[in-house]
C-alpha positions in Angstrom: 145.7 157.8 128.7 149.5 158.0 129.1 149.4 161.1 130.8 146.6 159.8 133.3 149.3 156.7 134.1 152.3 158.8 134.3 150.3 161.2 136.8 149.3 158.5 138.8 153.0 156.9 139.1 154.0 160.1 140.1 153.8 159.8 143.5 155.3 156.3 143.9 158.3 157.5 142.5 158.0 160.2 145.3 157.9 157.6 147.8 161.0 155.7 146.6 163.4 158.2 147.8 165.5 158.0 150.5 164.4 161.1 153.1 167.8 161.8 155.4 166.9 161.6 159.1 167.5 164.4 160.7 167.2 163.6 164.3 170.9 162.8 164.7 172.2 165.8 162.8 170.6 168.5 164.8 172.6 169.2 168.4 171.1 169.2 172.0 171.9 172.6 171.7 169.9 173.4 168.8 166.7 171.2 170.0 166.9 173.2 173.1 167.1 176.8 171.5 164.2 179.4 172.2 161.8 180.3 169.5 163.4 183.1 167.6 161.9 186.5 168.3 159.4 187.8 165.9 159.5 191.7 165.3 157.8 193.8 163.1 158.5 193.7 159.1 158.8 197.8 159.1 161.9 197.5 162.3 163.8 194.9 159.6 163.5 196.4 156.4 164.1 199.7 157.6 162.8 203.2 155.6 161.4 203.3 152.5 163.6 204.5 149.4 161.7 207.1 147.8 161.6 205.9 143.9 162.4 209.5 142.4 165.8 209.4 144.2 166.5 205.7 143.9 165.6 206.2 139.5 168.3 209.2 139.8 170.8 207.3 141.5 171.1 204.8 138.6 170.8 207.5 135.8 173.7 209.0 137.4 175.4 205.8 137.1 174.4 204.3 133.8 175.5 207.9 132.4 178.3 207.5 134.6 179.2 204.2 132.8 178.5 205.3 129.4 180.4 208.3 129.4 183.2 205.8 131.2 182.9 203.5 128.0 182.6 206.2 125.2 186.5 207.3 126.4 187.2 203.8 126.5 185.8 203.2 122.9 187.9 206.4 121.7 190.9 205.8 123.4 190.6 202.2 121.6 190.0 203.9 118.1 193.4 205.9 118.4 196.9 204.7 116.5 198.5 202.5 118.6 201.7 203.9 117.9 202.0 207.6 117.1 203.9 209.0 114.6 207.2 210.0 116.2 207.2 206.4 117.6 206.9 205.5 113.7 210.0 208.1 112.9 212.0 206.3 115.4 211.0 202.9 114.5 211.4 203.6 110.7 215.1 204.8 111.7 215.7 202.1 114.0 214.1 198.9 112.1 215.8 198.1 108.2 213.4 197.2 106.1 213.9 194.5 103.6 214.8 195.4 100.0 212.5 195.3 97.6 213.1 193.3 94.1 
């Protein structure tokens, strides 16, 4: 029973709202413009892309990316400083004494 109401009050909240007239907002310009012209669908989408090449073209590039984020994943798993940046910072850096 609800449901029935709240479908029939549907549409007189629909006509509550405030529709924006339009007739100032378009130009003399505009109202006076020719019909665009209409042209066939095949002339605007131009040829077809054959599927076998288009699936190729993104294997290439999700291998591309992969391979792109496997060095980035190894570079990440390297020591950030290597060991004769240690030497020098061992050298370089005291180290407090130990009791």
């Amino acid at each position: 029973m609800k449901l029935r109401l709240a479908i029939c009050l549907l549409p007189v909240l629909a006509a509550c709202t405030q529709v924006p007239e339009l007739e100032d907002k378009v130009s003399s310009q505009l109202k006076n413009a020719k019909y665009p012209k209409l042209v066939p669908i095949d002339q605007t989408l131009g040829p077809p892309v054959a599927p076998e090449a288009e699936a190729q073209k993104v294997t290439d590039e999700l291998e591309a990316r992969r391979d792109s984020l496997k060095q980035r994943a190894a570079a990440l798993q390297k020591p950030v400083v290597d060991q004769d940046e240690r030497d020098r910072l061992d050298e370089t850096v005291p180290r407090p004494a130990s009791d």
